[in-house]
VOGU-3710 file (C-alpha; in Angstrom, 3 decimals, decimal comma):
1> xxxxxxxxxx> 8,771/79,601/68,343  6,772/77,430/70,417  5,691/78,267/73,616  6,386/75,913/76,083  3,220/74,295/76,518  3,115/73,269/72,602  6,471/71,543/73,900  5,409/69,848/75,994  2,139/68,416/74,359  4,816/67,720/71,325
11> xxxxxxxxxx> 7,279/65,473/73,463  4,126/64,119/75,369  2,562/62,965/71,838  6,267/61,607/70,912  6,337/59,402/73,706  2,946/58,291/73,659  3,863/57,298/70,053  6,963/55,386/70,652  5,110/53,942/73,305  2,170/52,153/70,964
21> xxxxxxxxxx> 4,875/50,846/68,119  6,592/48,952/71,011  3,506/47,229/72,065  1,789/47,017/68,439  -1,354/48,753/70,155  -3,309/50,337/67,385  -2,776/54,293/66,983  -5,116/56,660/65,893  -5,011/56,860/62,213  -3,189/53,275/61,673
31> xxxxxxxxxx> -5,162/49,939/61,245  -3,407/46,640/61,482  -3,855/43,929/58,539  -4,467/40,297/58,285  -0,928/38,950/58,695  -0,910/35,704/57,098  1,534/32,810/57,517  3,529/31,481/54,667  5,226/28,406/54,663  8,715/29,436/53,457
41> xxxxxxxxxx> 11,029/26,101/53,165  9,123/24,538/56,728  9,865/27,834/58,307  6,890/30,100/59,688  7,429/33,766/58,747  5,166/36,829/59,333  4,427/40,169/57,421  2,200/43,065/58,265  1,247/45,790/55,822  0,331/48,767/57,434
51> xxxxxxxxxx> -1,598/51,269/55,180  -2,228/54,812/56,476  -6,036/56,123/57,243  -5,687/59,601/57,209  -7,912/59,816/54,683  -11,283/58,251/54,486  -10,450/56,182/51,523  -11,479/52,751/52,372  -8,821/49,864/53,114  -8,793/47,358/50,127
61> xxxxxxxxxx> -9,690/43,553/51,135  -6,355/41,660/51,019  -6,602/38,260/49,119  -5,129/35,624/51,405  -2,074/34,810/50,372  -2,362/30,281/50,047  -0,605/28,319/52,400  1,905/26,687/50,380  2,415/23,021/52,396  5,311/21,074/52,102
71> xxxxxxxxxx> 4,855/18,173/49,441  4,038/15,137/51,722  7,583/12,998/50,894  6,236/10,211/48,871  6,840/6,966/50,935  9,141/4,212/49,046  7,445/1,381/47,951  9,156/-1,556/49,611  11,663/-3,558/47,750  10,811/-6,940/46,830
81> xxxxxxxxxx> 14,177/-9,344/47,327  14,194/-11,233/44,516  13,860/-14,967/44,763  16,218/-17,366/43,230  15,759/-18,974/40,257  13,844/-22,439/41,022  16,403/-24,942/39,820  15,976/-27,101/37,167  15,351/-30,867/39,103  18,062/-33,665/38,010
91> xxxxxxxxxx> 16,353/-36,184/36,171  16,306/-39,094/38,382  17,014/-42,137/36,128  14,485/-45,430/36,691  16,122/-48,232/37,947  17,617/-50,636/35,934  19,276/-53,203/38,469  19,034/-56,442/37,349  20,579/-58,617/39,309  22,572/-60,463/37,130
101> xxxxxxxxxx> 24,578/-62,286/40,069  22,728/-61,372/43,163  19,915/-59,132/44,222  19,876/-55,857/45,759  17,767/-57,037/48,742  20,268/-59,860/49,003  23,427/-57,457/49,102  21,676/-55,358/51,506  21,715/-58,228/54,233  25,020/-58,986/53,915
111> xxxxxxxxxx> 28,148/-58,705/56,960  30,297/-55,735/56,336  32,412/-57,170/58,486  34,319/-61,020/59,037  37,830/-62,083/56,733  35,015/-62,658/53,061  34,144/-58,907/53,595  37,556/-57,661/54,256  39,223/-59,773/51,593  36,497/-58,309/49,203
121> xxxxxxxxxx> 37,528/-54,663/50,127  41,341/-54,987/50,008  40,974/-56,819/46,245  39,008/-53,629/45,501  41,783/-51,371/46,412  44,589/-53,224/45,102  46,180/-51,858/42,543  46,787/-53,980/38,704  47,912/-53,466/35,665  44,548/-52,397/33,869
131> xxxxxxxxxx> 41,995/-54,187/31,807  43,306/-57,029/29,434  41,128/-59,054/28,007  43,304/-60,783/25,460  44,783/-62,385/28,267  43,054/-65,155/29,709  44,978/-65,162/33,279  44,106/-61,482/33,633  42,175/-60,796/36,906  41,513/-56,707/36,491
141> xxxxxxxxxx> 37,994/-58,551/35,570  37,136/-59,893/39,359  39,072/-56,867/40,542  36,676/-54,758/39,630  34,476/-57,051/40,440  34,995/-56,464/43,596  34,574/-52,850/43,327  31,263/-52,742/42,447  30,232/-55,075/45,141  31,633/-53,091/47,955
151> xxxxxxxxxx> 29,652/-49,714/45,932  26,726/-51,897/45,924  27,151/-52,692/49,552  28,188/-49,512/50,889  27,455/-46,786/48,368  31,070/-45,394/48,297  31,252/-43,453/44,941  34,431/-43,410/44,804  34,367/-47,276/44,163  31,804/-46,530/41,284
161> xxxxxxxxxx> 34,063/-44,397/39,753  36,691/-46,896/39,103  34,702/-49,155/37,594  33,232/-47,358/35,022  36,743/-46,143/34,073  38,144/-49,428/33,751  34,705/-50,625/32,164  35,802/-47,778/29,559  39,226/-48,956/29,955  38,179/-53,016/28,969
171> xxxxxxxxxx> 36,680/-52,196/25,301  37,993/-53,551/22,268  41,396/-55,210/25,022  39,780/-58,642/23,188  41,741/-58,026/20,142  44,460/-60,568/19,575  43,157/-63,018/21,927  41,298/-66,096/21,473  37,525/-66,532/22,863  38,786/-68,684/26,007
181> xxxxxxxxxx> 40,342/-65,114/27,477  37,206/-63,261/26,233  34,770/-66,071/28,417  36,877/-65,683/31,102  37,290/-62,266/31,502  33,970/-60,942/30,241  31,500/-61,920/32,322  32,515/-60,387/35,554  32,580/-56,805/33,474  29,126/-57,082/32,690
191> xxxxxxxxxx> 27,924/-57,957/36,509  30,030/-55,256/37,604  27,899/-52,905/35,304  24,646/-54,069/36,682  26,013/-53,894/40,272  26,770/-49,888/39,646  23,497/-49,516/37,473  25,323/-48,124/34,971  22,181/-47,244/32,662  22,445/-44,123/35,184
201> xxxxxxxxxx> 25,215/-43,200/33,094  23,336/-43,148/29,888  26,475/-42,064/27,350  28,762/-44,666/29,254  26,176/-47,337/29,012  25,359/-47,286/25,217  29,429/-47,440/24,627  29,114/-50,443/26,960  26,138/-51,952/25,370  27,133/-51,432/21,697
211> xxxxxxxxxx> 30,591/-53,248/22,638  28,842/-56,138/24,354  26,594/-56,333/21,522  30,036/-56,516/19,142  31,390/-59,396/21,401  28,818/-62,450/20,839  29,885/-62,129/17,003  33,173/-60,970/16,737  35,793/-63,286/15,751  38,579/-64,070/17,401
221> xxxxxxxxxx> 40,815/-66,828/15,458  37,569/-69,294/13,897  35,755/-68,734/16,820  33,077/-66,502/18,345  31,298/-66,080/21,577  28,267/-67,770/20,601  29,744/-70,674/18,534  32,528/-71,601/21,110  29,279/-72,457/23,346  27,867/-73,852/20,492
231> xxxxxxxxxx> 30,526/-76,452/19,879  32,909/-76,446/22,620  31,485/-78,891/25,103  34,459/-78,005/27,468  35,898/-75,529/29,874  36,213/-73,101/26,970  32,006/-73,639/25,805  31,270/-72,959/29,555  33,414/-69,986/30,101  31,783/-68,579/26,685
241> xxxxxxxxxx> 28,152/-69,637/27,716  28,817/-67,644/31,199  29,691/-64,355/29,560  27,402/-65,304/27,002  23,904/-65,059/29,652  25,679/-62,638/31,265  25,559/-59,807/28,257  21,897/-61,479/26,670  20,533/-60,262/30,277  22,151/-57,088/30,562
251> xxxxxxxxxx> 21,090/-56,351/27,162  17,554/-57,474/27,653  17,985/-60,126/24,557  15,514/-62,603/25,284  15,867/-64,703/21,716  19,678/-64,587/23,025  18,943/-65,863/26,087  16,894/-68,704/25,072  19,336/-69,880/23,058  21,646/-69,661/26,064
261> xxxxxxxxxx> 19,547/-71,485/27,831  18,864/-74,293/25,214  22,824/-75,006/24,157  23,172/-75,557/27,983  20,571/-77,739/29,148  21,867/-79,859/26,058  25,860/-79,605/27,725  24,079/-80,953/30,778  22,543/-84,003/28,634  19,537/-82,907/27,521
271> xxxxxxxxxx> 19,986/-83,917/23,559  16,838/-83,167/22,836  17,241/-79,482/23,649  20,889/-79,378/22,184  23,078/-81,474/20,483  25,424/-79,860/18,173  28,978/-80,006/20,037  31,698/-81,521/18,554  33,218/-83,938/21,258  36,525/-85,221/20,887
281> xxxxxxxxxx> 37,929/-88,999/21,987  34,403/-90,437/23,346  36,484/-92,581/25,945  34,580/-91,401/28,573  31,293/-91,394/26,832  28,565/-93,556/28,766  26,647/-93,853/25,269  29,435/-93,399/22,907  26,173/-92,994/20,031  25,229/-89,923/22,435
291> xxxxxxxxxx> 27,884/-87,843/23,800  26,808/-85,597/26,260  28,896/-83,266/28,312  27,837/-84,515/31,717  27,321/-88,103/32,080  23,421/-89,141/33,478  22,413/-90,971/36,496  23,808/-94,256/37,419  26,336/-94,669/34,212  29,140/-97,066/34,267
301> xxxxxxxxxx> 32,228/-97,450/32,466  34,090/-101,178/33,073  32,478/-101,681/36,415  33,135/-98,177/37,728  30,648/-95,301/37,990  31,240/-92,511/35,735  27,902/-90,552/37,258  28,357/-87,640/37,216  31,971/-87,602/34,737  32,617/-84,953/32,375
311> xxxxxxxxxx> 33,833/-86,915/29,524  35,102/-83,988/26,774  37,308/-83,264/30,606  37,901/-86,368/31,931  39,815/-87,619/28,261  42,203/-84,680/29,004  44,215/-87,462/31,108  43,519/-90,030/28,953  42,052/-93,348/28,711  39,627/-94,721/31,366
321> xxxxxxxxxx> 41,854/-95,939/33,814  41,505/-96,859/37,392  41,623/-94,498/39,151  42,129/-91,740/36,661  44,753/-89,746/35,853  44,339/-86,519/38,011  43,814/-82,797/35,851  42,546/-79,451/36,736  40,197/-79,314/33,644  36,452/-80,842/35,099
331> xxxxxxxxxx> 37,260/-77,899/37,409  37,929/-75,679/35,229  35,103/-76,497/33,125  32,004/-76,303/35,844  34,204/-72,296/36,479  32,010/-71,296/33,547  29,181/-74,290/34,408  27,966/-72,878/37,833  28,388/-69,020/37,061  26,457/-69,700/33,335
341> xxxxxxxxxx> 23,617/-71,436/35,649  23,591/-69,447/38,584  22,874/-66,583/35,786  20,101/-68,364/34,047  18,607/-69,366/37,020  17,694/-65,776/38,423  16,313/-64,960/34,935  14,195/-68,185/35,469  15,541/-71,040/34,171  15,750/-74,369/36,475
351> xxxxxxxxxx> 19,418/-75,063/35,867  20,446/-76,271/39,109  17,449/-79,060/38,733  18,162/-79,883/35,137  19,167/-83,697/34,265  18,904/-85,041/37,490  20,891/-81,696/39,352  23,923/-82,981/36,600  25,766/-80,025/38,282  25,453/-81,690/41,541
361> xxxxxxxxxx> 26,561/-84,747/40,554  29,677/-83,301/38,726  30,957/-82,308/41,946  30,229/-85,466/43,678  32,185/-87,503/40,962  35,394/-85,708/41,439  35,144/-86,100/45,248  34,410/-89,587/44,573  37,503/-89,995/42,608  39,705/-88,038/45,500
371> xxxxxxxxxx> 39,950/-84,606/42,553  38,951/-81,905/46,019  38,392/-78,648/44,840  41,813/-76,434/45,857  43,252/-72,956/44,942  41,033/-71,154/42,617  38,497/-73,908/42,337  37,516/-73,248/45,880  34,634/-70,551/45,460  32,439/-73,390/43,914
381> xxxxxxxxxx> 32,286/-74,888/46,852  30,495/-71,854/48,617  28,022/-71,656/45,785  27,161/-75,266/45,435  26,731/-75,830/49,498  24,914/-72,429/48,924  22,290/-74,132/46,045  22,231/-77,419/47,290  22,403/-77,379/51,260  25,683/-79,433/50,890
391> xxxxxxxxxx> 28,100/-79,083/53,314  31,746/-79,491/51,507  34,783/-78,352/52,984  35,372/-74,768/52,094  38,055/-71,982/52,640  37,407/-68,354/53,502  38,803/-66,201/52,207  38,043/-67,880/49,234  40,446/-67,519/46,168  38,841/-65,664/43,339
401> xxxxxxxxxx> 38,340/-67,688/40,388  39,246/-67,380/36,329  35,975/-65,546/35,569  34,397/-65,091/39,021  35,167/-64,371/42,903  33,599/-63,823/46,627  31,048/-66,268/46,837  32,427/-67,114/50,002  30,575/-63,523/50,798  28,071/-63,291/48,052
411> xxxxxxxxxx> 26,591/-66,586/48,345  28,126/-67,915/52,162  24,237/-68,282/53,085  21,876/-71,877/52,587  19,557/-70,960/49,647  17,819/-74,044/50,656  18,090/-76,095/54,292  20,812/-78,000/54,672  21,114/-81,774/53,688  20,744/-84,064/56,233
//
């Protein structure tokens, strides 16, 4: 047994022992290690190896364990937003207003406003029947017309629209008729086109052009565009020469346009350019050996002046008779007269100067002679006060014609000063 003082040194050396693993202070006999950190999943963690000395057998080196680091988290590269797709630019067409009728700097100075403007807009929105160009009192032609002015004017698409559907609408409608419906109704069709720059609707326009083409030689009864202005020396020659300059311009047919050109400075009396109508009872005639259409300066028949006298018109009632026997046809006949030279003269020709200004003194005749202008005969008026710088009596709003309309709007402004 132990004696009590080994006891006591025993529970002494416990204590002092339980004392030094509390505070980790070295013991004899016990060495601490390196105690390395690992990185264990971000989370510091310690061990300690403690290897007995008793002996003197030397304490191995320990290899330091690596610090394993977190792999830096790789930083996204940024996203690039994709840009849209460039879009493909509309072609923009050139051009191709002609100005068959008027010009586009003209159009842009005119009123939008006043009773020509407004009776220009409400023919564009009444409703008709549809093209019909077989029938020579048909007005869908200066209906539409209309339309395309107030486009032109305004830019309203809408109006556009409708005209190139009844454009579409109008070919081949000719069939059946005679060439006095297809003068008539034609030419208004084809300024309508050039007032809506139709080339801008390239498939449209080549069905457009292609018909048009079809129409100077396609016969209707015996007759054809070209040779009724070729030998009518009437209202139904003047109506065809109209339409006629109207579709050689649009098509950009100068050889056809000459020839336009020619046949009517000889209707006007210039036989040396033309003189192949056939002229019926030469009553009228001031030269019965050389008929013209339009008599010349300072002709008399029995005493009277016949200045100015449409003779191929003026037989319509008859013999020459004092005073003559009153008819709508010298009317009717400078209808297709004034629009066939208001036409050539904006692509150059001098028609309102040719044989003494023969259109000028057409009018004058029939106002000598008490024949006023009155219903549809009323928008010459506008465009020979217009040309001239006369000042004749003249309505607005102005009727719309057989083959044109609106010059009461188009053409209410002087092109040159007024006469005295």
């Amino acid at each position: 047994m132990l004696n009590k003082l080994q006891q006591i040194l025993l529970s002494l050396l416990v204590l002092v022992l339980l004392a030094a693993c509390s505070e980790r202070v070295p013991l004899p006999g016990i060495k601490p290690e390196n105690t390395p950190a690992v990185h264990v999943g971000g989370v510091v963690t310690a061990t300690a190896t403690a290897v007995s000395t008793a002996t003197a057998v030397p304490t191995a080196t320990q290899t330091p364990v690596p610090t394993v680091e977190d792999e830096p988290t790789a930083t996204p590269a940024p996203t690039e937003t994709p840009l849209p797709p460039t879009p493909t630019p509309t072609p923009v067409l050139p051009e191709t207003y002609i100005g068959i009728w008027i010009g586009k700097e003209e159009l842009a100075l005119l009123p939008t406003e006043g009773p020509a403007w407004e009776n220009v807009v409400a023919v564009a929105d009444s409703q008709d029947s549809g093209p019909d160009i077989s029938d020579q009192n048909n007005d869908n032609d200066v209906r539409v017309l209309a339309k395309a002015l107030v486009y032109a004017r305004t830019g309203q698409t809408s109006y556009r629209d409708e005209v190139i559907e009844n454009l579409m609408e109008a070919i081949g409608t000719e069939d059946g008729g005679r060439t006095l419906a297809l003068g008539r109704n034609l030419v208004s069709y084809v300024i309508a086109a050039d007032l809506i720059n139709l080339p801008q609707n390239p498939e449209e326009n080549a069905t457009f052009s292609d018909w048009l083409r079809e129409t100077l030689t396609e016969e209707l009864g015996d007759l054809t565009l070209q040779t009724t202005h070729e030998l009518r020396p009437n209202n139904w020659g003047t109506h065809a020469g109209a339409s006629r300059a109207a579709v050689a311009l649009y098509l950009g047919d100068t050889a056809e346009l000459e020839q336009t050109a020619q046949v009517f400075k000889g209707w006007l009396g210039d036989r040396d350019a033309y003189a192949g109508f056939e002229f019926g009872k030469d009553w009228w005639q001031a030269d019965e050996d050389n008929p013209v259409a339009i008599n010349p300066v300072g002709a008399e028949i029995d005493g009277h002046s016949v200045d100015g006298a449409q003779p191929e018109e003026m037989r319509r009632g008859g013999k020459v008779k004092w005073p003559p026997k009153e008819t709508g046809y010298p009317w009717e006949a400078l209808q297709g007269s004034l629009v066939q030279a208001e036409i050539l003269s904006r692509a150059g020709y001098d028609t309102w100067e040719w044989e003494d200004q023969a259109l000028l003194r057409a009018v004058r005749f029939l106002y000598e002679i008490e024949w006023p202008a009155s219903g549809d005969d009323q928008w010459q008026l506008w465009m020979i006060n217009h040309v001239y710088g006369t000042d004749y009596e003249a309505e607005t709003p102005a009727r719309t014609g057989k083959n044109i309309g609106f010059t009461d709007w188009t053409h209410f402004e002087y092109r040159v000063s007024p006469s005295p």
